[in-house]
Each structure stands twice: as C-alpha cells, then as structure tokens.
N, C-alpha and C positions, 0 to 999 in steps of 0.2 A: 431562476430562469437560466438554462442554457446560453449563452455567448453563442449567436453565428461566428461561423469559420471564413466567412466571405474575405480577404483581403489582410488573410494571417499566416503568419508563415511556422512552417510546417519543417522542424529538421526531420532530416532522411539523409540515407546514402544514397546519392544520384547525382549524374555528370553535372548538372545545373544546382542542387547545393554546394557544390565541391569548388564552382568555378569561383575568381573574383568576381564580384560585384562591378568593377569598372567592365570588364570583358562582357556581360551580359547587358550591363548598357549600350556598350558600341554595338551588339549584336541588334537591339532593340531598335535603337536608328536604324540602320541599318536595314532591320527590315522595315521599320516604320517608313523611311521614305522611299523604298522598292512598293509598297501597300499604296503607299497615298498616290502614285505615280502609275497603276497598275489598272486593265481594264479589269473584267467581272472574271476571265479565265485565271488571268495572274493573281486577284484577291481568294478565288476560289480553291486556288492551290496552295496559296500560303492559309486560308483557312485549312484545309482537310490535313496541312504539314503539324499547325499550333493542335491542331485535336486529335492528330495521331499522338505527338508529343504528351498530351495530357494523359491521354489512355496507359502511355508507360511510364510515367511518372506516379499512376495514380491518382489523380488529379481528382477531389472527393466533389464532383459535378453537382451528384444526386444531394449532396448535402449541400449547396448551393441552392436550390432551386428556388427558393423563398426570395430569396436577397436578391436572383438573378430578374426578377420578375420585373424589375425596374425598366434595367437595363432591352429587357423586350421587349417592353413599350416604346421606349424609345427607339427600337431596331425598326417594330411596327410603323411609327409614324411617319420615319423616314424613309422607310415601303411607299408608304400611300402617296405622301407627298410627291417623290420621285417619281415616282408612275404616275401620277397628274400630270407632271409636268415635261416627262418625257416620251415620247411618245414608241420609243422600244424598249424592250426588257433588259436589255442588256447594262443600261446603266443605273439604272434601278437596282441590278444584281449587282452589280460593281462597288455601290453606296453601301448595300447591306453587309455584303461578304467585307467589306473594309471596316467597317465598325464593328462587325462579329469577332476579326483575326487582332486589330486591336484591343478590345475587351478581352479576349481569351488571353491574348501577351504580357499584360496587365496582370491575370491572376497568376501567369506561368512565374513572372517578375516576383509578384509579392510573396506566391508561395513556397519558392523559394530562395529568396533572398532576406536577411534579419535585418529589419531598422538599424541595432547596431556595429553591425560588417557594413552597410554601406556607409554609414556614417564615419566607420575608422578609417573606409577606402577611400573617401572623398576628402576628409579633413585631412589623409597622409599628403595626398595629390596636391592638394589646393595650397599649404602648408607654406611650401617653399615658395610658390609664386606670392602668394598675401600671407605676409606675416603675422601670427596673431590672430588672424581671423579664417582662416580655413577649416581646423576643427569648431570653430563655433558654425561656421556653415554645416558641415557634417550632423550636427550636434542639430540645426535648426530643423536639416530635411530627416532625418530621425524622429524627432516631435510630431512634426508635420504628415508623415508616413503612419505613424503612432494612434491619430486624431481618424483618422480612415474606418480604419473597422470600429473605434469606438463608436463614429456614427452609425454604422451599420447596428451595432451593440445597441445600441438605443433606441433605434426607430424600429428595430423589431422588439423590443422588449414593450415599447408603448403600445405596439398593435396588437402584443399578444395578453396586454395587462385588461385592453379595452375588450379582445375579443372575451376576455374571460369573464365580465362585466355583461356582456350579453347585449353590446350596443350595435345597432343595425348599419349596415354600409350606409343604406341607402335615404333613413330618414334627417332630414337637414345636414343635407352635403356639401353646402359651404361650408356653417358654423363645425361641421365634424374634422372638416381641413382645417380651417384655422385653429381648431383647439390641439388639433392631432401637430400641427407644426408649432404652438405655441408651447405644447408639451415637451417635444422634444427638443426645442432650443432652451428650456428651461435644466431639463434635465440633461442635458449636453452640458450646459454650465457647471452644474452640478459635478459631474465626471472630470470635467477639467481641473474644477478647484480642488478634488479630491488626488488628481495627478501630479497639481502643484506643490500641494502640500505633500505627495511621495518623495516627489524631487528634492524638495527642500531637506526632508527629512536625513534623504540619505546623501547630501551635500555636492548636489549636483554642480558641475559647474562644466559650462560648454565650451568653455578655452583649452578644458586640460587635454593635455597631449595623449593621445591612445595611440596602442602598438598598430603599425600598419600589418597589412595582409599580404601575404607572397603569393605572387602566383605561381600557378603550375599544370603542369602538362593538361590538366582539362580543361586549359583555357588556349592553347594551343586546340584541340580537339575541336572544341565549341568552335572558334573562331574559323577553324577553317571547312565543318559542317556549313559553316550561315554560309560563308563565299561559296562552294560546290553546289551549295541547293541553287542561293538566289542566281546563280550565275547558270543554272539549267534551267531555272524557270524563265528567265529571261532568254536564252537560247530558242526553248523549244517551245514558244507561244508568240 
C-alpha cells in the first residue's frame, strides 16, 4: 500500500525549504494570533494569502484529498454549529475561514520543514539556556512530529485493507467504529515498536549534540513578507 503524503515533508527548492525552522515558527505565531484575533474579512485574506502560497509551492492538494476529508468534517460541523448559534454570517465565516488558514499553515509547516532541522534548531536554541536537555527536547518534538503522518499511514491503510474485503459503511456502524479504531490503535503500536526498534538499532540517542542551522537571507525575506502582509491586512480592513 502506498503511504499518504498528508503531513510529510517534501524537499524542494523554495523560499520556505531554505528558511530556518525557528523563522517559520515566529512567522506561524505570528500569524496564528493575527487569525485567532481576526473577523471573517481578515481570516478570509489570510486564507486566500496560505492557498496562493500553496499554489506556488506546489502544494500536492489533490493528493491530499483522502486524508483531508477529516478535517472537513470537522470544518463542516463547526459551520452548523456556529450558524445555530449565531444568528449572522459573518461569524460563522470567521470560525471557518480560521480553522481553514490554520489547517492549511499546518501542512505549509510540515511540508516544508524536516523533523530533523527542527529538532537541530531547537535543541541548538534551547541548549544554552537548559543544559543537557535542549537537544533531548529537539529530539522529543522530532518523534512527536514523526508519529503524525504515521497515524495518517495507518488509518488509511486499515480503511483501505477493509475497503478491499468488501465490508459495508453502513452495516453495524458502531461495532465497524470500534473495530476500525481498535484496529488501528493495535497497528499503531505495531509501527511504533517497529520505530523503536529502528532507533535502537541505529543507536539513537536524544542528548547528542547535532550541528545547529545558520540562518540566511531567506529568513530575512520570509520575516519581513509576514510584517508587510499582516500589517496591510490589518491596515486595510
């Protein structure tokens, strides 16, 4: 079975592979709390900014569309809801376009940035202030980052083991959820012990010291893209 691409990162030459890792987090804040702060005009401008961005990146959407189908639902629910309990559109559009531009920032993030550049950029950072334990943080959110698309790896690979079995959505759709989730916590574990055991093999150790990352002029670039946007989108709405 194929591996979804959902929440994998992708080398390439582009401004946003190039940058550090620390730079593309500040930008992330950044706009994360301009987004969370923002009515339905300003979520809708920083959406239509994150999906221009994707379009020239490349950004493989259509090969997404499986994985993304989650995350619809829940985009959906928090539609409905929000329009029950609001009674104009306008924050209802505000809720959605907010959770649309952070999901999109999320895959801009992962796809292009590698578990282990952030982990060497944060463990260099952290390093000096905690002694000893900054690269073992790097090293943890590396892991952690790592476990992501695995789950994606799995819970499509069970759906598509079941679909090939010829078993119905819709006949005992409890017992289908609980087996379909017992499944894949089973075989999540599975994945895990078999990562533990890669680790081991090749004599992992999350203290060790890794080369930091330099920055460079595309994180000057990046950084001062995010201030001239958010600071017109904030101007001119």
């Amino acid at each position: 079975m194929v591996e979804v691409s959902l929440f994998h990162f992708r080398d390439r030459d582009t401004l946003l592979n190039r940058s550090h890792p620390l730079t593309k987090i500040a930008c992330l804040l950044a706009c994360s709390t301009f987004i969370a702060r923002s009515g339905a005009l300003r979520a809708l401008l920083c959406l239509i900014l994150f999906a221009t961005l994707a379009l020239i990146i490349r950004l493989p959407i259509r090969s997404y569309r499986r994985e993304l189908r989650f995350f619809f639902v829940m985009g959906t629910l928090m539609a409905v809801a929000s329009a029950l309990h609001f009674r104009s559109w306008e924050m209802p559009t505000a809720i959605v376009a907010r959770f649309a531009a952070i999901v999109l920032m999320g895959l801009l993030f992962s796809d292009t940035t590698a578990p282990d550049d952030l982990a060497r950029a944060i463990g260099h950072a952290l390093e000096p202030i905690f002694p000893k334990r900054g690269y073992r943080a790097g090293a943890t959110l590396e892991l952690t980052l790592s476990t992501i698309p695995l789950l994606f790896d799995v819970a499509s690979q069970v759906s598509q083991a079941r679909k090939a079995r010829g078993e119905s959505v819709w006949r005992h759709p409890v017992r289908r959820i609980v087996s379909y989730g017992s499944t894949v916590f089973t075989l999540l574990l599975q994945r895990a012990e078999e990562l533990e055991s890669a680790l081991r093999s090749r004599n992992f150790d999350p203290d060790a010291l890794r080369d930091g990352i330099p920055f460079n002029r595309c994180d000057v670039i990046l950084l001062s893209l995010t201030t001239v946007v958010l600071g017109l989108f904030f101007l001119l709405t």
